[in-house]
C-alpha positions in Angstrom: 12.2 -20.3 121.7 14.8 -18.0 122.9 13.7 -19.3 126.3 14.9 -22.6 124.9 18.2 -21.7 125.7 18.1 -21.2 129.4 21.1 -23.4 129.6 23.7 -21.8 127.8 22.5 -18.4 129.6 22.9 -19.5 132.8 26.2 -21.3 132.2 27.6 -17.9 130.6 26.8 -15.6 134.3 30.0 -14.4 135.2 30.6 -15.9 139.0 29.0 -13.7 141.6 26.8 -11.9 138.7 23.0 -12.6 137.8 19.4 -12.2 138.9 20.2 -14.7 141.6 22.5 -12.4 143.7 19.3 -10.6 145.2 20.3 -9.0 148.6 17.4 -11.4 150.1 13.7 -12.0 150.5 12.2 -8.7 151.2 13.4 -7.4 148.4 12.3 -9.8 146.2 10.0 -9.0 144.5 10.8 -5.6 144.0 14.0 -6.9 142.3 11.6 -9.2 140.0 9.7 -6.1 138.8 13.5 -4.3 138.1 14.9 -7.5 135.9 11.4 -7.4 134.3 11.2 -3.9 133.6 15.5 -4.1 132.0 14.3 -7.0 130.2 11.6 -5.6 128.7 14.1 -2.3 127.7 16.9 -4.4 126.6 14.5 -6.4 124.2 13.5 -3.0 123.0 16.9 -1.7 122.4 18.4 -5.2 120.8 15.1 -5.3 118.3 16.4 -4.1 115.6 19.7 -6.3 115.6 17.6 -9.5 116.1 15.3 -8.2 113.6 18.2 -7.9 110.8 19.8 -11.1 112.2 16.8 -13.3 111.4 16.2 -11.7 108.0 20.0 -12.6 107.2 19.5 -16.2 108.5 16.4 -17.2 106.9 18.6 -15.7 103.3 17.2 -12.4 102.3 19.8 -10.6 100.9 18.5 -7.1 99.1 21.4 -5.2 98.5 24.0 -6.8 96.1 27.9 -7.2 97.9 30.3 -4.7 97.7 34.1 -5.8 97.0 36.5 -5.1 100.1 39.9 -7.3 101.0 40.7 -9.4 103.6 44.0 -9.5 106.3 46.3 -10.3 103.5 45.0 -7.6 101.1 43.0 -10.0 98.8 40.3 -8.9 97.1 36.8 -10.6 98.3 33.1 -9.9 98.5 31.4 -8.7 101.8 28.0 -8.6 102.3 26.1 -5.6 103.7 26.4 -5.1 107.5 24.2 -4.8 109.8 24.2 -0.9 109.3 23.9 -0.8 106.0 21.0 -3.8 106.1 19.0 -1.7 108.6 19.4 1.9 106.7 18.0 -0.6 103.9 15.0 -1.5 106.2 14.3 2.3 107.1 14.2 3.0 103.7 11.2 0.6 102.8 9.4 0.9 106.1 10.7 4.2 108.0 12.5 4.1 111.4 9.7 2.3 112.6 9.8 -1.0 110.5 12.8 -1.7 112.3 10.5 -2.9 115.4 8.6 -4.6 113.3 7.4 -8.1 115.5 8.4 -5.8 118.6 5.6 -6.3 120.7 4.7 -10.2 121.0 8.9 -10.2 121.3 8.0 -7.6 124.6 5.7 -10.1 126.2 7.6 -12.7 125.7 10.5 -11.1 127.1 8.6 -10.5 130.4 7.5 -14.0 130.5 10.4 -15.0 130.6 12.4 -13.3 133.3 9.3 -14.3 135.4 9.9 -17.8 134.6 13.4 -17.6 135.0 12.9 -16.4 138.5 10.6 -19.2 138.7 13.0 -21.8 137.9 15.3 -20.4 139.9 13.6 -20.2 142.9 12.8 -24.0 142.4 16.2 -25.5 141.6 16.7 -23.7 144.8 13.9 -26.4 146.3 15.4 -29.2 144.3 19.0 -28.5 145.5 18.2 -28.6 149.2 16.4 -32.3 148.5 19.1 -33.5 145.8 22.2 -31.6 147.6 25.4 -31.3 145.6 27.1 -31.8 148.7 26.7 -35.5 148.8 28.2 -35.9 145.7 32.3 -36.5 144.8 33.7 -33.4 143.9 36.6 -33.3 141.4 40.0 -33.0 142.7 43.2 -32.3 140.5 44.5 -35.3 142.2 42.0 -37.4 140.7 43.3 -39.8 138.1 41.7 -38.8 134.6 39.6 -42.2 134.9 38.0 -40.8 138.6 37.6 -37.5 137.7 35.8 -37.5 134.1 33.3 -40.0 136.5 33.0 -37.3 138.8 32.5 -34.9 136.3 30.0 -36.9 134.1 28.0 -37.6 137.7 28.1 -34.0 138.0 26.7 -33.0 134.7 24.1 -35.7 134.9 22.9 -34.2 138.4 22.9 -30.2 136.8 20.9 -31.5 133.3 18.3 -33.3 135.9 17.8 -30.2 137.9 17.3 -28.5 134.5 15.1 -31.1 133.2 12.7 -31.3 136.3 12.5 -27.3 136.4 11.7 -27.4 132.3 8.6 -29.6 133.0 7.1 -27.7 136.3 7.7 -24.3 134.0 6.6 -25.8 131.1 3.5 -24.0 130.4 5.3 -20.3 130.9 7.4 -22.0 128.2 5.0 -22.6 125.8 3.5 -19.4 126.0 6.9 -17.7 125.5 7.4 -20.0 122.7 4.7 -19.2 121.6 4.9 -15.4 121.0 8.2 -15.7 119.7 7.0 -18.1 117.3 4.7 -15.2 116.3 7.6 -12.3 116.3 9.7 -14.1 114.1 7.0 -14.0 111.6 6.1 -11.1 111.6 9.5 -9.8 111.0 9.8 -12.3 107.9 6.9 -10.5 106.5 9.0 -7.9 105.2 10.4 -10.5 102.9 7.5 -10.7 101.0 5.5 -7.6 102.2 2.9 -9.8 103.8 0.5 -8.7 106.4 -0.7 -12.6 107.5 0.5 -11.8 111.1 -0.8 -8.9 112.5 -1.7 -9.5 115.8 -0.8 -11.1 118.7 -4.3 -13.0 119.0 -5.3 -13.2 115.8 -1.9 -14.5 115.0 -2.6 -17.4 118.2 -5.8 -18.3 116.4 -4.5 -18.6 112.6 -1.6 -20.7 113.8 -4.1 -23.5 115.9 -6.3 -23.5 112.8 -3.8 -24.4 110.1 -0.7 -25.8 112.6 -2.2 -27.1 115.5 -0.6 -27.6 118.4 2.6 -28.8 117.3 2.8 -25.0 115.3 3.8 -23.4 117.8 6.8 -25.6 119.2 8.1 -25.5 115.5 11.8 -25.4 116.2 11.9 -26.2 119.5 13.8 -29.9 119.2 16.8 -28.5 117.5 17.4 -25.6 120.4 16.9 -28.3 123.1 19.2 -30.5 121.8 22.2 -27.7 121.3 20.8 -26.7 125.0 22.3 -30.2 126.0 24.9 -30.3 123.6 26.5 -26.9 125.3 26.1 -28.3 128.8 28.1 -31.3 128.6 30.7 -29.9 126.0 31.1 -26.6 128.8 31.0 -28.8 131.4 33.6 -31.0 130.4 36.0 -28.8 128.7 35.6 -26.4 132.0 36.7 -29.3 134.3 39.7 -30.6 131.9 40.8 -27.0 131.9 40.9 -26.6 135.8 41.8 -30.1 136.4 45.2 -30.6 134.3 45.6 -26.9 132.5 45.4 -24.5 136.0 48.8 -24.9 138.3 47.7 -24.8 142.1 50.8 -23.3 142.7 49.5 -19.9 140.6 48.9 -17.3 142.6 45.5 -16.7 140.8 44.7 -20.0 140.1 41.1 -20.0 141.9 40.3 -16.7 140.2 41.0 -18.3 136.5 39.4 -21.7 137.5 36.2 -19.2 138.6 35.9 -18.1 135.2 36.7 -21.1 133.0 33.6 -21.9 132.7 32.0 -18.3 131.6 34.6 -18.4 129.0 33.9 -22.0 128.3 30.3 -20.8 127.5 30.9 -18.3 125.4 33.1 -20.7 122.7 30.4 -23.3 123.3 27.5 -21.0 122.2 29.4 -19.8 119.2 30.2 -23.8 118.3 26.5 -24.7 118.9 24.9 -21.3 116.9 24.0 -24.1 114.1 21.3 -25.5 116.4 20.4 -21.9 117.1 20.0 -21.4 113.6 18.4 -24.5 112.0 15.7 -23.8 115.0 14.8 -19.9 113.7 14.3 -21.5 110.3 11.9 -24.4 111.2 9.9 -21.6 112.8 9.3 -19.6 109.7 9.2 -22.7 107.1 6.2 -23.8 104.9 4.5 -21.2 107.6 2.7 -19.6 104.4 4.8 -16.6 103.8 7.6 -16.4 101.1 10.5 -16.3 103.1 9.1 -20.6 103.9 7.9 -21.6 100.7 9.5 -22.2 97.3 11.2 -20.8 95.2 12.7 -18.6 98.4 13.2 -21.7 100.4 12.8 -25.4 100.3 10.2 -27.0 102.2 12.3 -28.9 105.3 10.4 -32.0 106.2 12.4 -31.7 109.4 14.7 -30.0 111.5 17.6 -32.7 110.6 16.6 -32.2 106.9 17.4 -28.5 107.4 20.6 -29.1 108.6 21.9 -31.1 106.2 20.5 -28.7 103.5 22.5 -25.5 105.2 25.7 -28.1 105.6 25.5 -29.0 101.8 25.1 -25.4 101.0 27.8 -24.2 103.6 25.5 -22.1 105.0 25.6 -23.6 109.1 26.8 -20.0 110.6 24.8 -18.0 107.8 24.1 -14.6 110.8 26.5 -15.4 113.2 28.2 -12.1 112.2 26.9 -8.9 111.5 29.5 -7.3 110.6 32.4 -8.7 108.2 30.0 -11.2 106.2 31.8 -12.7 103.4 29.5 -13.5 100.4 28.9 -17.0 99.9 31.1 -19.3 97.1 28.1 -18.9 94.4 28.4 -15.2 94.2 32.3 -15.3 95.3 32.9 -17.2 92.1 32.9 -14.3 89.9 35.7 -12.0 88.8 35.7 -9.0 91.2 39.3 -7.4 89.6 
């Protein structure tokens, strides 16, 4: 499901940066193997953060808050950091619990970059049919009535080309899914020291037999639809910027317009996280392990139920940060003086 958001990761590529700036065709597939291969090591390396940011969004919270103050010297309660979480996690399972769910997380991780390249390779094709070229392109001379058109065709043309390329990679998607599907829940386990999930195949099997199908896209409608959301909100934020914000008379007016929308993407993604998050809990919900089931967590008859339940609770960022986590209002409430 982390594949899921192929659109905000292509949309937050600094210009002239990427897998896609390959010196040409001979080298490709040597250059495949190399993004593979980094892929595969940076999975390895950012385990243990993922693996501590999916305990603290699904709730578990071991170790009790310690009282610190904020900017203005006030007195508040802060949650363990991501530091102090994993020394927690080393304690109960050794250095090694902290790649627990590693490996279905490494294969999905190579899947991945070759579907990437994949896609890539045929938004390439679909570009040369569909050519942007024959479209409008915005002008700051545009009124704003021409130019949000313009935009809006624009955007419509870029979530096609996404759209087509989702359903010819869609079984590399599934399988990705798939396995991450598996990861997360094996990392959960650790919750309730569990051992349900303890292979990658076995885990395939005793999903199909109690989910079906459907168990192993759990999630996947909430991180499509912030996948959209963050296009259109980048897109169109990007072009207002550029458009009406960025003199032409600035010297380095192209240079800021080049990276509005990188900078676009990276507010967007933090904006959109609640998608992100309300999709990592439907994967682990009423999934038979206590970090799904009551009285740890309610049973979400859907992904929207979910959402309102975290909104009610104030709880839509709940793992954005890792480091400066206020507690919530419940345990805020008592006296810390």
């Amino acid at each position: 499901m982390a594949d899921a958001a192929a659109l905000p990761s292509e949309a937050l590529t600094p210009p002239g940066g990427g897998p896609g700036a390959g010196p040409g065709p001979g080298r490709a597939e040597g250059a495949e193997g190399l993004f593979v291969v980094l892929g595969a090591g940076l999975a390895a390396a950012s385990h243990p953060l993922l693996y501590v940011k999916l305990l603290v969004q699904v709730g578990h919270e071991p170790l009790p808050p310690t009282i610190g103050r904020n900017v203005l010297g006030k007195k508040v309660l802060y949650l363990p950091g991501f530091f102090t979480y994993a020394r927690h996690i080393v304690k109960v399972d050794g250095k090694r619990g902290l790649f627990r769910g590693l490996t279905p997380r490494l294969i999905s991780s190579t899947l991945s970059t070759v579907t990437r390249g994949n896609v890539k390779k045929f938004r390439a094709q679909l570009l040369k049919a569909f050519p942007l070229e024959d479209m409008e392109h915005v002008s700051n001379k545009d009124d704003m009535k021409t130019s949000l058109r313009k935009v809006v065709k624009e955007t419509s043309h870029e979530m096609m080309m996404q759209c087509v390329s989702r359903v010819v990679s869609h079984p590399l998607h599934a399988y990705v899914s798939v396995l991450l599907v598996i990861s997360m829940r094996c990392m959960v386990q650790f919750i309730g020291r569990e051992v349900k999930y303890s292979g990658v195949f076995s885990a395939i099997v005793r999903i199909f037999k109690e989910e079906g199908i459907l168990g192993f896209f759990v999630g996947v409608v909430p991180h499509i639809v912030g996948d959209v959301i963050f296009l259109w909100c980048c897109n169109l934020l990007a072009h207002f910027i550029n458009t009406y914000a960025v003199d032409d008379n600035f010297s380095q007016a192209s240079v800021i317009r080049s990276y509005t929308k990188f900078v676009m993407g990276i507010a967007m993604s933090m904006l959109t996280y609640p998608f992100l998050l309300v999709g990592d809990l439907m994967a682990v919900n009423n999934c038979g392990l206590r970090a799904g089931l009551p009285p740890y967590a309610p049973v979400f008859t859907s992904w929207i139920h979910c959402w309102r339940y975290l909104s009610a609770q104030g709880q839509l960022f709940r793992g954005s940060s890792l480091v400066f986590r206020r507690a919530p209002m419940q345990a805020a409430c008592f006296p810390i003086d």
